[in-house]
N, C-alpha and C positions, 0 to 999 in steps of 0.2 A: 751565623753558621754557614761556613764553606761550602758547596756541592762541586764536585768533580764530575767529569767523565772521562772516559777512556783517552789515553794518549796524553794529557792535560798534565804539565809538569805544578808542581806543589813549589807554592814560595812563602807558603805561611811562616812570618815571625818565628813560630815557637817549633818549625822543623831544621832549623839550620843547625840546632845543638843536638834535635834529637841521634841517638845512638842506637837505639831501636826500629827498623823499619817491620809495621805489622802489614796487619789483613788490607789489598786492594792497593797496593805499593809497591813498585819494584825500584832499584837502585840501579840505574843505569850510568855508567860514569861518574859524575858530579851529582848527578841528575836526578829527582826524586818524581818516576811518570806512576801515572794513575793507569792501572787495570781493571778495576772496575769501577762502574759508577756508584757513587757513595758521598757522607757526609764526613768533613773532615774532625778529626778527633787528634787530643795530646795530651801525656799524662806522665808525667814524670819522667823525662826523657825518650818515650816511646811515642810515635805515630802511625796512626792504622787511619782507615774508612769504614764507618757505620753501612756497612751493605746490606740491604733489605734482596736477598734475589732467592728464588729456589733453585738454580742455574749452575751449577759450580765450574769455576773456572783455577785448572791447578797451577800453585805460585809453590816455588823455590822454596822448604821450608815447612809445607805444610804436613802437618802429622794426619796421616787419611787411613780410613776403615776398608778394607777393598777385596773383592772377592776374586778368588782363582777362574778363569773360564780356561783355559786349553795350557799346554805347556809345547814350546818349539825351541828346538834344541839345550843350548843352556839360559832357557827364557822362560818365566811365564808370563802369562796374559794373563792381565788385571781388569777388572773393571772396576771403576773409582766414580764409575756415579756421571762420566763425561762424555760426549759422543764420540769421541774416541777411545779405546783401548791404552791402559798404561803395559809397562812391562817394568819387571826384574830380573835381573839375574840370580844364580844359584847360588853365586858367589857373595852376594849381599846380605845375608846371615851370618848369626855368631858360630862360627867352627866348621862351618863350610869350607869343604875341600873336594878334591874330584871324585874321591872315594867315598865322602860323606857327605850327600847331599841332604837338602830337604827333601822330605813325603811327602809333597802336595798334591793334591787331587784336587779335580772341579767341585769348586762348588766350598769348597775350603777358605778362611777366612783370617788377612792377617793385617797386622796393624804396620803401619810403614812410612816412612820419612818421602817427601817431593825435593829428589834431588836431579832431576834437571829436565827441563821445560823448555826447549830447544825449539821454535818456531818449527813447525812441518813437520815434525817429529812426534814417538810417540812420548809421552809422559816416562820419565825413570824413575823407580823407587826404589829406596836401601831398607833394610833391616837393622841396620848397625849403622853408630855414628864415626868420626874419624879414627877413634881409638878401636876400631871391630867389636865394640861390644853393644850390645843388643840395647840394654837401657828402656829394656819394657815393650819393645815392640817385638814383631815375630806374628806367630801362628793365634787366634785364639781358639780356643776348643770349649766346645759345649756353649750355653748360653744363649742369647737371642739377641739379636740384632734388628734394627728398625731404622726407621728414619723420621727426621725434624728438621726443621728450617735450617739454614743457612746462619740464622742470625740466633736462636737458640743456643746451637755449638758454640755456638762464642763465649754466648753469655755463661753459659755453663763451663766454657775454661777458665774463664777468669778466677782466680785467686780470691777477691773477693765477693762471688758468687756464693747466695746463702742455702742453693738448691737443694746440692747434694749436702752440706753440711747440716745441714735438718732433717735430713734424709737418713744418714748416718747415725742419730741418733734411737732411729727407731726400725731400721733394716740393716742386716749385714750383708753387702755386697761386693761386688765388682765391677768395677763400670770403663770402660777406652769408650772418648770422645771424640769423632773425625772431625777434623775442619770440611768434611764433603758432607755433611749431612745425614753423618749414620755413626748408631749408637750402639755399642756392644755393653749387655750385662749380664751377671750371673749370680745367682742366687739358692740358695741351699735347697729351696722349692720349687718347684712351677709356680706354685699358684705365687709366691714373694715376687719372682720375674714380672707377674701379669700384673700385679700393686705396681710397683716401683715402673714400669712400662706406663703404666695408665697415671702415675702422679708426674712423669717427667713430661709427658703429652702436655698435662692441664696447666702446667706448673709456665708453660710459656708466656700465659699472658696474666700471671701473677706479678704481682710488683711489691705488694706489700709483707711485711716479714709476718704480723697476724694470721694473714689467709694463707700463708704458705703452709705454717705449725701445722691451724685445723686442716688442709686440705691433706698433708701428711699424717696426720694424728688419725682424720678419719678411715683413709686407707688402712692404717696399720689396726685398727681395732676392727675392721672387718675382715682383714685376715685372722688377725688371733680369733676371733669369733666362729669364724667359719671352720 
């Protein structure tokens, strides 16, 4: 197993076909440099880094959870979890015009695309992909938000992640995943939010598909109980 650090260009074998560059990778010319420190990973034509950080550092790409704090001129100011401030435009929504903008207020919460990460700069993010269409991001409204590891987010985008899918069988929800470390859900109850909140916490350092069941089975029968 490969370790990277920052700057460290990637010559493994199995990346010169990949066609997907993930998490802890940027494409620099030819050039495949490491941004963060991490273990090298590949799978089916895609390469990422296994990054262990609570730290978020934003890359080109990333889909992030982030909150409104102020709005200047046709911008708002984000915060995405980094010690810097990202920003938006008004214009980076589906059907945004000068006439019709978004309602944002502080404190307000929308899900959103890392499209550009310009050294010195602050962080840019869209609403919509090249075609202006939203495609699931935007405003969320209602719900609760939280935050997890860095390396949880992952595991739980992955496709074949059993978390939420055993999950699903026994809660009806909603859930947006940031790659920064925060979790948006929604749920027909409070009390559903506070289960599905406290099984995705525990759920981190589960591995086994048994203990997942009961630790989901149990939650769900102390809410019907309650």
């Amino acid at each position: 197993m490969a370790v990277y650090l920052p700057g460290d260009v990637i010559n493994e074998p199995s990346s010169s076909d990949s066609s997907i560059i993930g998490y802890g990778i940027n494409l620099r010319g030819e050039k495949k440099v490491v941004t963060q420190p991490g273990a090298f990973r590949s799978d089916e034509g895609k390469i990422w880094l296994s990054v262990h950080s609570k730290r978020y550092i934003p890359q080109e790409g990333d889909r992030v959870i982030a909150i409104v704090t102020s709005k200047t001129g046709d911008f708002f100011r984000l915060d995405i979890g980094t010690a810097e401030y990202a920003m938006i435009s008004f214009t980076n929504f589906e059907g945004a015009t000068k006439r019709n903008r978004p309602n944002l207020k502080t404190g307000d919460i929308i899900y959103a695309t890392v499209f550009d990460t310009t050294p010195r700069t602050e962080a840019e993010l869209t609403c919509v992909d090249d075609e202006k269409r939203a495609r699931g991001m935007g405003q969320l409204n209602g719900g609760y938000m939280f935050k997890v590891s860095l390396n949880h987010c992952r595991r739980l985008i992955n496709p074949s992640c059993e978390i939420l899918q055993t999950m699903g069988k026994f809660f009806k929800f909603e859930i947006t995943v940031g790659m920064n470390g925060r979790i948006w859900v929604n749920a027909p109850t409070t009390e559903e939010i506070i289960k599905i909140h406290d099984v995705i916490n525990k759920s981190e350092f589960i591995t086994g598909e048994d203990e997942l069941i009961s630790l989901v089975q149990h939650s769900y029968t102390r809410s019907v109980s309650g």
